[in-house]
N, CA, C and O atoms as a CHARMM CRD file, in Angstrom:
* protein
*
  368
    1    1 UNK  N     54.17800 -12.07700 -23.69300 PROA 1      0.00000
    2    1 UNK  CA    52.78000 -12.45500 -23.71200 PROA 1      0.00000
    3    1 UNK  C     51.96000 -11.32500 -24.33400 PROA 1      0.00000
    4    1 UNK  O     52.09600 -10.17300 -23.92200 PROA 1      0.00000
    5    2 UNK  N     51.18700 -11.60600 -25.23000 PROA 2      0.00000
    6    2 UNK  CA    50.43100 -10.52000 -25.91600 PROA 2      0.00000
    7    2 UNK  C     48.88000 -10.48300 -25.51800 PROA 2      0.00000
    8    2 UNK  O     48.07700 -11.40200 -25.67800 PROA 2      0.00000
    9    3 UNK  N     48.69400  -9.53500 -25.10300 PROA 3      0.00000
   10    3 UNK  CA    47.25400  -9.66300 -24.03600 PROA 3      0.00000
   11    3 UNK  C     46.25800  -8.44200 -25.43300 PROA 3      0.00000
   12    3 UNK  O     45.03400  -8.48900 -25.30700 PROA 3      0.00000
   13    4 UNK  N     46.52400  -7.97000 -26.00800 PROA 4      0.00000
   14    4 UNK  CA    45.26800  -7.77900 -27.20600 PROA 4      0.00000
   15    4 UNK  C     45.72900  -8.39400 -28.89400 PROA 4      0.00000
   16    4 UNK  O     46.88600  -8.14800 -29.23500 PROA 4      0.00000
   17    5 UNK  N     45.19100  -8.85600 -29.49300 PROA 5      0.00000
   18    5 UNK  CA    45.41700  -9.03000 -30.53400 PROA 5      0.00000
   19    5 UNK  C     46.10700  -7.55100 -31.53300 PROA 5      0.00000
   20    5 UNK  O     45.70300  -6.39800 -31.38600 PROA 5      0.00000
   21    6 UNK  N     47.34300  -8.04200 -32.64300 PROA 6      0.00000
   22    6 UNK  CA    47.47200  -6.68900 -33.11700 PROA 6      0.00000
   23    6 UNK  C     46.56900  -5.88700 -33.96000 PROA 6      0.00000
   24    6 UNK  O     46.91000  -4.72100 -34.16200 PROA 6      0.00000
   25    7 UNK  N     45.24300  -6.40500 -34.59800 PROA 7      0.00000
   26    7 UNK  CA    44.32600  -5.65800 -35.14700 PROA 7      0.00000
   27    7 UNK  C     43.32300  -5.05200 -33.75200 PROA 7      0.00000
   28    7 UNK  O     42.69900  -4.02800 -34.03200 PROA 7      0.00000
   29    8 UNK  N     43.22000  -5.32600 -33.01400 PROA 8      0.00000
   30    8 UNK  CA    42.65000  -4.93400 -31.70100 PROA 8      0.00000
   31    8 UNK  C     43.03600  -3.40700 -31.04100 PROA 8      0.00000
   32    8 UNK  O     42.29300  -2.55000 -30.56200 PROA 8      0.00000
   33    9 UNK  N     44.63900  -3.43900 -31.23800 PROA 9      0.00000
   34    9 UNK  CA    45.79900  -2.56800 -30.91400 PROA 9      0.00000
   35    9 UNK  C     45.60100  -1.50700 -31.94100 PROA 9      0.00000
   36    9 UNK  O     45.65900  -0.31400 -31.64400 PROA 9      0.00000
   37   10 UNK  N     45.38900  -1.89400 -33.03100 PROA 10     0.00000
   38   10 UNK  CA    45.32400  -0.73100 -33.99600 PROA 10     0.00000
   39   10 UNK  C     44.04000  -0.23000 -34.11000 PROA 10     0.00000
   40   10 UNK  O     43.69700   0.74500 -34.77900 PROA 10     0.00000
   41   11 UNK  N     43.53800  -0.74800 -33.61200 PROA 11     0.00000
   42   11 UNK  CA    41.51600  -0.17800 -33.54200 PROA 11     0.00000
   43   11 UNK  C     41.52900   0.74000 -32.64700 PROA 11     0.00000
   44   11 UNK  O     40.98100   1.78600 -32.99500 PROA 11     0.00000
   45   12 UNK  N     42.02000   0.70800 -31.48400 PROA 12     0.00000
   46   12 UNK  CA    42.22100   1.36900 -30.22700 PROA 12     0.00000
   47   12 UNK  C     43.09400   2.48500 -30.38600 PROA 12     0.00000
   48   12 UNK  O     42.90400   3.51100 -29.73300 PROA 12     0.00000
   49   13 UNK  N     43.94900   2.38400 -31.12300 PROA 13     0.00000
   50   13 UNK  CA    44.94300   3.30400 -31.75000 PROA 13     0.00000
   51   13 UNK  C     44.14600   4.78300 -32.71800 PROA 13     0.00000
   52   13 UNK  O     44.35100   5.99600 -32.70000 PROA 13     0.00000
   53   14 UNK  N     43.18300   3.86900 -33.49800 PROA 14     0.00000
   54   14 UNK  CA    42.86900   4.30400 -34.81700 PROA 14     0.00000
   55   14 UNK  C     41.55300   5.24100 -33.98800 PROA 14     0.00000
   56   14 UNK  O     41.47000   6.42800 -34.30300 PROA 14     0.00000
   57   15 UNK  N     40.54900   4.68400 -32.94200 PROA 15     0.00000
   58   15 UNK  CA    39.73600   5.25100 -32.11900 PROA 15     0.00000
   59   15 UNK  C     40.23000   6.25800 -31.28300 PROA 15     0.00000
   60   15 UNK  O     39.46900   7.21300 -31.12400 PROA 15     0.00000
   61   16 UNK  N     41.63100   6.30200 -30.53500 PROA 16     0.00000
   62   16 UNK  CA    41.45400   7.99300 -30.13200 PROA 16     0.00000
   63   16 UNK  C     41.97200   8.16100 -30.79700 PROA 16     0.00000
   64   16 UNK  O     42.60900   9.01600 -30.18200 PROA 16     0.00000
   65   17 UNK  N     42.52900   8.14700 -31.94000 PROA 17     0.00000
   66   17 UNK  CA    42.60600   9.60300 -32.91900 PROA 17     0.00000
   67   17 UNK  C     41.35000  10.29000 -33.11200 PROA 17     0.00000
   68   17 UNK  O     40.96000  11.43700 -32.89100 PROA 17     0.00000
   69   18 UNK  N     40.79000   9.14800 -33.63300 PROA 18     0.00000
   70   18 UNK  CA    39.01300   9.73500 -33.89500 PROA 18     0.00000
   71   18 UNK  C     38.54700  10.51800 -32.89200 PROA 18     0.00000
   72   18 UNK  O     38.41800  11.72400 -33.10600 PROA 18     0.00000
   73   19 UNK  N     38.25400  10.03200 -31.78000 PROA 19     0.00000
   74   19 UNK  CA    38.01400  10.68100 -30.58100 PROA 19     0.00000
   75   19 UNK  C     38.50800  12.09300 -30.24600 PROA 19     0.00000
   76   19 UNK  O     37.74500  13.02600 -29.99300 PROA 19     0.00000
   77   20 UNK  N     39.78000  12.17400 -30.26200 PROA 20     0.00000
   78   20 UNK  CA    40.67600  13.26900 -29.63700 PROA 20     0.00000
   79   20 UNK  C     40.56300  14.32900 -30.63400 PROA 20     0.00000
   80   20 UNK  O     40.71300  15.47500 -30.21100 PROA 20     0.00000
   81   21 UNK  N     40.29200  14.14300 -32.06900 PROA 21     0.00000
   82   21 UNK  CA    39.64800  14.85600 -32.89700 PROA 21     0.00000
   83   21 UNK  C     38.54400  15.38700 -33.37300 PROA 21     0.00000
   84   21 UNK  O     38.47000  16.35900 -34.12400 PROA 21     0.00000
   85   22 UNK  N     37.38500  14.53500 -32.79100 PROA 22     0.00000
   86   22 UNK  CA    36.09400  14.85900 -32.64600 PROA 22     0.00000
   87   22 UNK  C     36.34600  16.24900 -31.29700 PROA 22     0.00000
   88   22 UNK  O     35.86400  17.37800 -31.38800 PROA 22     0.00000
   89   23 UNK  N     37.09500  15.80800 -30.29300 PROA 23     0.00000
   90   23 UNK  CA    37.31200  16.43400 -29.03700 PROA 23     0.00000
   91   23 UNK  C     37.76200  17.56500 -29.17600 PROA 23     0.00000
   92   23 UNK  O     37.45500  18.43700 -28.36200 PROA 23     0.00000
   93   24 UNK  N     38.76200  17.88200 -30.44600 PROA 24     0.00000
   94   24 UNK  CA    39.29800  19.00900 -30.35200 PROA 24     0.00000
   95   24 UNK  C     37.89400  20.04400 -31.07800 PROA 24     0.00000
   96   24 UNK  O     37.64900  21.22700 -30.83900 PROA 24     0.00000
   97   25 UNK  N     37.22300  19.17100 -31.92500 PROA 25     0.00000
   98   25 UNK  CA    36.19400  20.29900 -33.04000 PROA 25     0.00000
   99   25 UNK  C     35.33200  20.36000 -31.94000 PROA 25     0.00000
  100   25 UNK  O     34.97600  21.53800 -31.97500 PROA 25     0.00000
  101   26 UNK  N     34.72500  19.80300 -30.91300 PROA 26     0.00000
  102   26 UNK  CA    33.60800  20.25700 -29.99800 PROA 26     0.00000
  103   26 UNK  C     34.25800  21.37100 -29.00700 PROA 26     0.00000
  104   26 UNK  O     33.61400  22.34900 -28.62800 PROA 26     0.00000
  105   27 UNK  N     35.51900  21.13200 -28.65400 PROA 27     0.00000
  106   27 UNK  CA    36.26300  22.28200 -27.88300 PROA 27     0.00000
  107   27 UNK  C     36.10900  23.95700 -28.77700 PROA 27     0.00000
  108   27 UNK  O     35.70900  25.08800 -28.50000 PROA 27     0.00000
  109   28 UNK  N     36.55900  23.41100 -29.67000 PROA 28     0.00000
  110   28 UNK  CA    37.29600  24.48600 -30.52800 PROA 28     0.00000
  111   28 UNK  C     35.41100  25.40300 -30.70600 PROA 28     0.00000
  112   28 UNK  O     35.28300  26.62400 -30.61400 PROA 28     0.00000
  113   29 UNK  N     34.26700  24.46500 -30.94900 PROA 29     0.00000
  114   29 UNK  CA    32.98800  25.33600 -31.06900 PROA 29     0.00000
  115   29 UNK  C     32.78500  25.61700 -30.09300 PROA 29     0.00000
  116   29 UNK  O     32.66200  26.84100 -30.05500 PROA 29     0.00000
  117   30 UNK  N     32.58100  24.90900 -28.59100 PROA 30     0.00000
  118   30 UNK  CA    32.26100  25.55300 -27.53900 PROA 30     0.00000
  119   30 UNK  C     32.97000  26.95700 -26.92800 PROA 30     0.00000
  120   30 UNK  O     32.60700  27.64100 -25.97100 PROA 30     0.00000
  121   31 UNK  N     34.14100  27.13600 -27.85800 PROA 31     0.00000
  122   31 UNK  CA    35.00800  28.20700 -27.59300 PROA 31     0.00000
  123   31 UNK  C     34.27300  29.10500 -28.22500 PROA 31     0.00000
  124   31 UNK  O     34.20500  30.22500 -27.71800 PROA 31     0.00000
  125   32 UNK  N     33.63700  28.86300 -29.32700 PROA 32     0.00000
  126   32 UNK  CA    33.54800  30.52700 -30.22600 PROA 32     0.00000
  127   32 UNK  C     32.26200  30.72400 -30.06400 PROA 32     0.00000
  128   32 UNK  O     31.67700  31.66100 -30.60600 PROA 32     0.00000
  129   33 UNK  N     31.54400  29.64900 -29.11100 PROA 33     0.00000
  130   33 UNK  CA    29.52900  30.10100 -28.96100 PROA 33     0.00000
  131   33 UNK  C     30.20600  30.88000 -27.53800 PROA 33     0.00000
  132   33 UNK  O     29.55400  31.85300 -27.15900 PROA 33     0.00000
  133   34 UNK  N     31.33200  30.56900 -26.80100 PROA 34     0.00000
  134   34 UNK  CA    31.04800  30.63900 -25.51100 PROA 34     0.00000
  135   34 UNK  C     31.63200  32.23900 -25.13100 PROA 34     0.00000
  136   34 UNK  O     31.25300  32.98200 -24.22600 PROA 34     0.00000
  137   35 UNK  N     32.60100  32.44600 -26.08300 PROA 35     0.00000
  138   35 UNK  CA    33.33700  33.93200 -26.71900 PROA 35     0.00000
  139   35 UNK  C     32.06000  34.56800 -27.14600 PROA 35     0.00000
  140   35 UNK  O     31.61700  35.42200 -26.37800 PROA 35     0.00000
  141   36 UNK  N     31.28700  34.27400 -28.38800 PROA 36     0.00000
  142   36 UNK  CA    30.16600  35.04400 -28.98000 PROA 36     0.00000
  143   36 UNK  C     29.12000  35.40000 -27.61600 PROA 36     0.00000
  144   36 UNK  O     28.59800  36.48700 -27.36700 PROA 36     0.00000
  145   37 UNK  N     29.00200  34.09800 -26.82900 PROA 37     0.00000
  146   37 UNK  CA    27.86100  34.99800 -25.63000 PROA 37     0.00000
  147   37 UNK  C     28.49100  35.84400 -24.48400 PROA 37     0.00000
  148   37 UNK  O     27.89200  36.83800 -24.07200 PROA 37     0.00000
  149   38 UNK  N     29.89600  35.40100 -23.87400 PROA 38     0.00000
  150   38 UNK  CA    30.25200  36.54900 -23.08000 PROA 38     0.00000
  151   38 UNK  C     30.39800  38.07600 -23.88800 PROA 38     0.00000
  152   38 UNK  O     30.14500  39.15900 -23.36000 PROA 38     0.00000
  153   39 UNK  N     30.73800  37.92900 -24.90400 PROA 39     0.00000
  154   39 UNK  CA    30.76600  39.15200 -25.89900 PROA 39     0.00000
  155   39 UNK  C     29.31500  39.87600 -26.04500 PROA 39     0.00000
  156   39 UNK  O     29.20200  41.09900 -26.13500 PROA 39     0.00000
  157   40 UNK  N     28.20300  38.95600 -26.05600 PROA 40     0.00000
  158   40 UNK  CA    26.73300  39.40000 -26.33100 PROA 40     0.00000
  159   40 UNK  C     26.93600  39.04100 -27.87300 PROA 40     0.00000
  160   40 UNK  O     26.41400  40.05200 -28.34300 PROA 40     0.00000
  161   41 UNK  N     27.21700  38.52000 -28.65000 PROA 41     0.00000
  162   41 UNK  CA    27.26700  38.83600 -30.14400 PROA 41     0.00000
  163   41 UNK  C     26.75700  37.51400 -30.96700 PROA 41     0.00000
  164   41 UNK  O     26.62200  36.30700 -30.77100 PROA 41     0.00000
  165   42 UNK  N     26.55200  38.49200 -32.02500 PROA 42     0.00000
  166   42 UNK  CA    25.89500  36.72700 -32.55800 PROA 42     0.00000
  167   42 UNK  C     26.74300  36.06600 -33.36500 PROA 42     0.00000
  168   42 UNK  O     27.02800  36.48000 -34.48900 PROA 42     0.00000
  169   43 UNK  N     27.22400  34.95900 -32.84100 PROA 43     0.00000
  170   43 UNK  CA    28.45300  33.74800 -33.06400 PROA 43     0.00000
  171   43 UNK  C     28.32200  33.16400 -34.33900 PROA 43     0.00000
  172   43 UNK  O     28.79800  32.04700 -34.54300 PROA 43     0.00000
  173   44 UNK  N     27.49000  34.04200 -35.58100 PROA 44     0.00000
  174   44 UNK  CA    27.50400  34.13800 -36.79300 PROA 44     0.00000
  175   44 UNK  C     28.74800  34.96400 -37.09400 PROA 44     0.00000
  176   44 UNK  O     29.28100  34.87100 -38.19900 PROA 44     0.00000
  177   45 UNK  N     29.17800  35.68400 -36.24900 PROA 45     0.00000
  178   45 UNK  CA    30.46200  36.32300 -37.26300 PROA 45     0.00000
  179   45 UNK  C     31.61800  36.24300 -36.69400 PROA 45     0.00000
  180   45 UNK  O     32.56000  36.95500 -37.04100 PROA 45     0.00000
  181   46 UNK  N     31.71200  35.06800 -35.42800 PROA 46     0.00000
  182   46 UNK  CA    32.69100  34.67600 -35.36100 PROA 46     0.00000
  183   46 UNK  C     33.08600  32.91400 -36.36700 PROA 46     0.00000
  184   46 UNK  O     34.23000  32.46400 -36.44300 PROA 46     0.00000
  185   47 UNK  N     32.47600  32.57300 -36.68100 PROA 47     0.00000
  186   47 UNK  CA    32.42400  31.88900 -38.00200 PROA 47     0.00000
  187   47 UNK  C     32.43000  31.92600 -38.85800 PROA 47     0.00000
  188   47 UNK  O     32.88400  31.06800 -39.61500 PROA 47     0.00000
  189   48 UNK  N     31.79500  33.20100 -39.21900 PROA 48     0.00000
  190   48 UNK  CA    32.34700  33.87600 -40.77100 PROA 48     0.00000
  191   48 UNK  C     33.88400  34.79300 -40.90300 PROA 48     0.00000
  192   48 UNK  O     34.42900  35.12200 -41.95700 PROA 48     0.00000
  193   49 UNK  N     34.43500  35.11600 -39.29100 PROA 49     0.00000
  194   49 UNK  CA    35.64900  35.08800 -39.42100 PROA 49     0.00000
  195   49 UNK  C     36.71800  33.86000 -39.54300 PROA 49     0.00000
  196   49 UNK  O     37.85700  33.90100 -40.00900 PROA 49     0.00000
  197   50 UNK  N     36.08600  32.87800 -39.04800 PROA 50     0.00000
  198   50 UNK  CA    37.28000  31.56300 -38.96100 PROA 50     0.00000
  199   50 UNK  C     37.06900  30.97600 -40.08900 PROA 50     0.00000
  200   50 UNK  O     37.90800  30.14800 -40.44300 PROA 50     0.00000
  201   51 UNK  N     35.96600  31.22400 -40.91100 PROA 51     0.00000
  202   51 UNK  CA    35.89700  30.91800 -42.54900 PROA 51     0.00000
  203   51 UNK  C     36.56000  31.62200 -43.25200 PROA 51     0.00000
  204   51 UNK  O     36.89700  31.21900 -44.36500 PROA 51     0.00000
  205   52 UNK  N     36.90000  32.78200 -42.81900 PROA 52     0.00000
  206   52 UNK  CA    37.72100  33.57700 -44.00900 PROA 52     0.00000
  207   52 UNK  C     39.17300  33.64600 -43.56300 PROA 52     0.00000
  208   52 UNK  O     40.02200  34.29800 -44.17000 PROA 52     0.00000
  209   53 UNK  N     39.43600  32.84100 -42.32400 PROA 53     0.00000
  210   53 UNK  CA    40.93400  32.62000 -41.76100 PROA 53     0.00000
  211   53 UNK  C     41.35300  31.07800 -42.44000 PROA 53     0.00000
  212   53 UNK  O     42.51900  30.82900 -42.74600 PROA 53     0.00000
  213   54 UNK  N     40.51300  30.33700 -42.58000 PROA 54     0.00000
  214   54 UNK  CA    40.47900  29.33100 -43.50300 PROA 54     0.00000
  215   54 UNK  C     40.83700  29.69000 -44.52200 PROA 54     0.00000
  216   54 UNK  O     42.01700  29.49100 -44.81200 PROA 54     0.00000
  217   55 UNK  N     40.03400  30.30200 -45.38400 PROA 55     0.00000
  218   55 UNK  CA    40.58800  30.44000 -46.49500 PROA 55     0.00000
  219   55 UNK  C     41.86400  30.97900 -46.86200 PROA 55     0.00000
  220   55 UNK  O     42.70300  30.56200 -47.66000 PROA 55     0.00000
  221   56 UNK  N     41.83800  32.21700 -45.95200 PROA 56     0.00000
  222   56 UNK  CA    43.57200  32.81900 -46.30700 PROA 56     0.00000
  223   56 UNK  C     44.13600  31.69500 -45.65500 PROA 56     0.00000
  224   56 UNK  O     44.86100  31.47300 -46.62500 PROA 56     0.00000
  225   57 UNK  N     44.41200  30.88500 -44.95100 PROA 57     0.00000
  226   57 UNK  CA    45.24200  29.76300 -45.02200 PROA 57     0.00000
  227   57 UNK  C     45.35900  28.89500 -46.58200 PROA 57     0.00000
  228   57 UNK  O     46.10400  28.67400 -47.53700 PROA 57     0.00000
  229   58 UNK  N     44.28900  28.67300 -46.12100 PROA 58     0.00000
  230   58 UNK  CA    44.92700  27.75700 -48.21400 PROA 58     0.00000
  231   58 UNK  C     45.28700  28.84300 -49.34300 PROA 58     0.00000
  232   58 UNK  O     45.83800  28.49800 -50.38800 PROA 58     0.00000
  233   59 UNK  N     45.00100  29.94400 -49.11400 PROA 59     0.00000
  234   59 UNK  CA    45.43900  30.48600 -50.32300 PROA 59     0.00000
  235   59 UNK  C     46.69300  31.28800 -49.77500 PROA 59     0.00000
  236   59 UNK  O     47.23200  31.81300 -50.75000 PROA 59     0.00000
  237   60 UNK  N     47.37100  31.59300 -48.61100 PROA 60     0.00000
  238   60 UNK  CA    48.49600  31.66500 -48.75300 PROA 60     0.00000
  239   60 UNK  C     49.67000  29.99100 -48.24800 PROA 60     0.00000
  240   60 UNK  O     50.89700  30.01900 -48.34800 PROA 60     0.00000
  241   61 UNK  N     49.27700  29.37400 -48.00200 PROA 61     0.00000
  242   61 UNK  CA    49.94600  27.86400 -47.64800 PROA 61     0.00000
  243   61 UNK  C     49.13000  26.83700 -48.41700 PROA 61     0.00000
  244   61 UNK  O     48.08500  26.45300 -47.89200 PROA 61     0.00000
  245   62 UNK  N     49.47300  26.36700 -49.55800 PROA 62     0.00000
  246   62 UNK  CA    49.04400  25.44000 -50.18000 PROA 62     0.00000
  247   62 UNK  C     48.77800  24.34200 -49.26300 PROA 62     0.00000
  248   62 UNK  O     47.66700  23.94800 -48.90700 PROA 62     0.00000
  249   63 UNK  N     50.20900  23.77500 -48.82900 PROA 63     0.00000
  250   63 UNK  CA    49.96000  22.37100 -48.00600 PROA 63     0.00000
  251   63 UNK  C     49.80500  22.13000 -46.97900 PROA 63     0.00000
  252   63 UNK  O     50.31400  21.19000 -46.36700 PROA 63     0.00000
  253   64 UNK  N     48.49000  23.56200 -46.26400 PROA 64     0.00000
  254   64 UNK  CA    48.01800  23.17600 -45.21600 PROA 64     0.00000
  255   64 UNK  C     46.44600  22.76300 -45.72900 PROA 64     0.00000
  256   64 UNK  O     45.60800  22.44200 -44.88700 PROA 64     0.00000
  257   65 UNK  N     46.15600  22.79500 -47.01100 PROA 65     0.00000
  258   65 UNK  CA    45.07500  22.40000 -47.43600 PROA 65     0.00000
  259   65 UNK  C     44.32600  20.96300 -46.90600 PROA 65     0.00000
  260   65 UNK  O     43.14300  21.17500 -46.64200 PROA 65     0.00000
  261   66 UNK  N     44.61700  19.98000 -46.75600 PROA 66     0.00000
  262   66 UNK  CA    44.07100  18.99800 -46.82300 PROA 66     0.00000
  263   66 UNK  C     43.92100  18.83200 -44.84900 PROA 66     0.00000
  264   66 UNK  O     43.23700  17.99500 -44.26100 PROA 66     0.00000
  265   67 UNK  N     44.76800  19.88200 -44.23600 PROA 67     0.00000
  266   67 UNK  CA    44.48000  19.78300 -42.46200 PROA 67     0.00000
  267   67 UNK  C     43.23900  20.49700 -42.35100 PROA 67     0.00000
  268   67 UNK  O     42.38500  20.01300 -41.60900 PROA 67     0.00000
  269   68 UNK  N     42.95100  21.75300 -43.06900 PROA 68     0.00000
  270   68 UNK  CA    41.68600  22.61000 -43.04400 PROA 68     0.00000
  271   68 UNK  C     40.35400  21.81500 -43.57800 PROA 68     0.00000
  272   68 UNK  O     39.15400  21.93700 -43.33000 PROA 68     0.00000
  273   69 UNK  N     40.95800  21.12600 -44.24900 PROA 69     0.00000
  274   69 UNK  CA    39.55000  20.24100 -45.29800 PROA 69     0.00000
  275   69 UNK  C     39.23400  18.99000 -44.06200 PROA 69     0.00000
  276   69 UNK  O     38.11600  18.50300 -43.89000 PROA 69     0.00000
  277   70 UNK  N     39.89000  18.78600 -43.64000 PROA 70     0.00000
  278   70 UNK  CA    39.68500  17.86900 -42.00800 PROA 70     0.00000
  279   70 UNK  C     39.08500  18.33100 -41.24300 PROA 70     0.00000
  280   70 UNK  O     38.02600  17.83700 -40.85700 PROA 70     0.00000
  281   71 UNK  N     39.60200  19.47200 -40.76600 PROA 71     0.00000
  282   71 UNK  CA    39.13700  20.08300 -39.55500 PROA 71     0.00000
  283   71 UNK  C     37.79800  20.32200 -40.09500 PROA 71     0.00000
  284   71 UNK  O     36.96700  19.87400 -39.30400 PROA 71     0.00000
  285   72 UNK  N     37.05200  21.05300 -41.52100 PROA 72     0.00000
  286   72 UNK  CA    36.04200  21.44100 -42.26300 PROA 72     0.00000
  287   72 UNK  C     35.39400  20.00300 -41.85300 PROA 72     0.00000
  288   72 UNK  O     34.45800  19.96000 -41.05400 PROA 72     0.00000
  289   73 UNK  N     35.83900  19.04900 -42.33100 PROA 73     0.00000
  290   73 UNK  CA    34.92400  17.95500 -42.73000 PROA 73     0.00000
  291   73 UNK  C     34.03100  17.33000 -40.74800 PROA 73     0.00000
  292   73 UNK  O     32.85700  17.18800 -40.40700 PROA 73     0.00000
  293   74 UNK  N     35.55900  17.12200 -39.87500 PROA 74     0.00000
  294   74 UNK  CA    35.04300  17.11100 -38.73800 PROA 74     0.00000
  295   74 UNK  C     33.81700  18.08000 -37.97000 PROA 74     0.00000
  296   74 UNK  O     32.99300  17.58600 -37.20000 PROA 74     0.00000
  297   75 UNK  N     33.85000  19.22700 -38.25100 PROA 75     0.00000
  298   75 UNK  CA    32.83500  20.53500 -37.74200 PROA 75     0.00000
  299   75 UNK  C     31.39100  20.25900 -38.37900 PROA 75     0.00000
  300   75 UNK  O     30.24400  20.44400 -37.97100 PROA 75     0.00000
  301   76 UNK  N     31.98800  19.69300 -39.65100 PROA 76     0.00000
  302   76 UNK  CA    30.27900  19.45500 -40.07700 PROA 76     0.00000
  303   76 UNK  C     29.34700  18.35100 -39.54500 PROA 76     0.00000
  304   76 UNK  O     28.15000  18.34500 -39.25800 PROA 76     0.00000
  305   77 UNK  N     30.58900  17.15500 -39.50500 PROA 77     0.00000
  306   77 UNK  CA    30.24400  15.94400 -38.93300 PROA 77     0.00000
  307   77 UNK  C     29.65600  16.24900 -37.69100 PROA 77     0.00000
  308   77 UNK  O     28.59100  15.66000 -37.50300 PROA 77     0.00000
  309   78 UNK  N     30.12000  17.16600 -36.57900 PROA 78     0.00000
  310   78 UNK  CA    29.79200  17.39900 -35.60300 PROA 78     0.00000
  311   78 UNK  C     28.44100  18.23800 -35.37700 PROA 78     0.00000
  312   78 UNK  O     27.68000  18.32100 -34.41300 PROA 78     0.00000
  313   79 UNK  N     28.44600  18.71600 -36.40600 PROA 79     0.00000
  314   79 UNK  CA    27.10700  19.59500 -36.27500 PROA 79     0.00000
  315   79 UNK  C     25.90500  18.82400 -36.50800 PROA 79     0.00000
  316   79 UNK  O     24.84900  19.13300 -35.95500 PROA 79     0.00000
  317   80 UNK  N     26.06800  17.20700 -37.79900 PROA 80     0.00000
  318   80 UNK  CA    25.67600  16.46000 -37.91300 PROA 80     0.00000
  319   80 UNK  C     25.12500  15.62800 -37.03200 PROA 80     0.00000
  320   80 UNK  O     24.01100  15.13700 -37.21500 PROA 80     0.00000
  321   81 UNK  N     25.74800  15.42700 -36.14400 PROA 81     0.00000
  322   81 UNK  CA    25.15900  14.38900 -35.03100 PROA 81     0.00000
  323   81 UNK  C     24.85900  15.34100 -33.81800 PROA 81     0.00000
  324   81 UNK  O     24.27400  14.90700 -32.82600 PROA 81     0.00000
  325   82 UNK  N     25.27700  16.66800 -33.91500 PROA 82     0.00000
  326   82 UNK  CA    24.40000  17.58900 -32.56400 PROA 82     0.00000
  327   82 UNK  C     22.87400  17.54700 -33.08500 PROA 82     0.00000
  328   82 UNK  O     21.96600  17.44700 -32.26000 PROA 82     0.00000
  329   83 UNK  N     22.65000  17.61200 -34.23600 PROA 83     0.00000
  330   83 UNK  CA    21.61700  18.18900 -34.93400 PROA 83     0.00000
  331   83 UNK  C     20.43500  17.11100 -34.69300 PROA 83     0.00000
  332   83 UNK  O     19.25600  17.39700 -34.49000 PROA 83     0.00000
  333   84 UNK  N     21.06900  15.63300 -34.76600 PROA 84     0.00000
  334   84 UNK  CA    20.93000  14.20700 -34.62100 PROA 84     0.00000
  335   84 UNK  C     20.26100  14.21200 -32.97300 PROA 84     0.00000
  336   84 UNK  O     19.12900  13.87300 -32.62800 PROA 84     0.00000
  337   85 UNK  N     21.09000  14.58300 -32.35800 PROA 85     0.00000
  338   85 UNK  CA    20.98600  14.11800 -30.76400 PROA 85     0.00000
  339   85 UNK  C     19.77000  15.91000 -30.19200 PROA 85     0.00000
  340   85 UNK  O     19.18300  15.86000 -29.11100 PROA 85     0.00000
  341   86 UNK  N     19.67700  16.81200 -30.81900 PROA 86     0.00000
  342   86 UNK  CA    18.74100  17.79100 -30.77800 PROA 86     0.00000
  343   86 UNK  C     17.12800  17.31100 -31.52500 PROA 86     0.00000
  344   86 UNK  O     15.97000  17.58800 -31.21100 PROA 86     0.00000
  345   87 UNK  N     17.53500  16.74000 -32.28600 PROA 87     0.00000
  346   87 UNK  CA    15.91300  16.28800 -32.51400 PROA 87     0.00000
  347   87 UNK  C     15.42100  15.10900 -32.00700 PROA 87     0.00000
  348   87 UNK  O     14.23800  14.92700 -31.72300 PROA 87     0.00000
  349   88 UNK  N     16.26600  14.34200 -31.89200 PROA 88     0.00000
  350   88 UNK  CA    16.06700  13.22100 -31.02600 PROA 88     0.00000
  351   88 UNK  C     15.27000  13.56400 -29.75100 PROA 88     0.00000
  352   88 UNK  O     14.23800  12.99600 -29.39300 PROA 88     0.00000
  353   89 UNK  N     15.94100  14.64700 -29.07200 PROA 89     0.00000
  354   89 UNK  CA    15.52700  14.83800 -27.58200 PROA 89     0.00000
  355   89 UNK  C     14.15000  15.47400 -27.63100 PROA 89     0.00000
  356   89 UNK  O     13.27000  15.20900 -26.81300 PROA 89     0.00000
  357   90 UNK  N     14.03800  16.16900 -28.44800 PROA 90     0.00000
  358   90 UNK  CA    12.42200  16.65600 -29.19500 PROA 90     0.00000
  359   90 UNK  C     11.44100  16.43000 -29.31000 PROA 90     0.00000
  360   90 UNK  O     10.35200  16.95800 -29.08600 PROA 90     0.00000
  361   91 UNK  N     11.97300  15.18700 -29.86500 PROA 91     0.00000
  362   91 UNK  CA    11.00000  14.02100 -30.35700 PROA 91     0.00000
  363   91 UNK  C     10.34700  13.51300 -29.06400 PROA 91     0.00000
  364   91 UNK  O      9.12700  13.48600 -28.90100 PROA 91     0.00000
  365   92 UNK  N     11.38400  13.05300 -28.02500 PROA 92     0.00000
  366   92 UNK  CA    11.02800  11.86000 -26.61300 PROA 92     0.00000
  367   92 UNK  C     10.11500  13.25600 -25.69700 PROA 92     0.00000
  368   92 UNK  O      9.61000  13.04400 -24.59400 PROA 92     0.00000
């Protein structure tokens, strides 16, 4: 007996990936604001270090290129809709 349809199954499938990946880029920032303030420091240069750990990744491992350009593309996205849900609250 099949209790979801199989395009249903793959939506649900296809959604926590999304999810669990959005999950890991909000983890992974709350780590380096939350490092930069127990440190006292300004969490500008712990980003300009994981930018330049980025890069020596693609330029010494070619074919981790397109996992970094993900992870890149997710962080922005995320900053995108913090930025979204910060002016929003502003606004009300």
């Amino acid at each position: 007996m099949e209790i979801l349809p199989s395009e249903m199954e793959a939506l649900g499938i296809f959604g926590s990936i999304i999810f669990s990946a959005f999950g890991l880029a909000e983890f992974f920032y709350q780590t380096i604001e939350f490092i930069a303030k127990q440190l006292s420091h300004n969490s500008s240069y712990y980003w300009l270090a994981t930018a330049l750990i980025a890069i020596l990744i693609l330029y010494v491992r070619d074919d981790l290129t397109r996992y970094v350009v993900m992870a890149s593309f997710l962080m922005i996205v995320r900053w995108i809709l913090a930025g979204f849900a910060v002016a929003r609250s502003h606004s009300q």
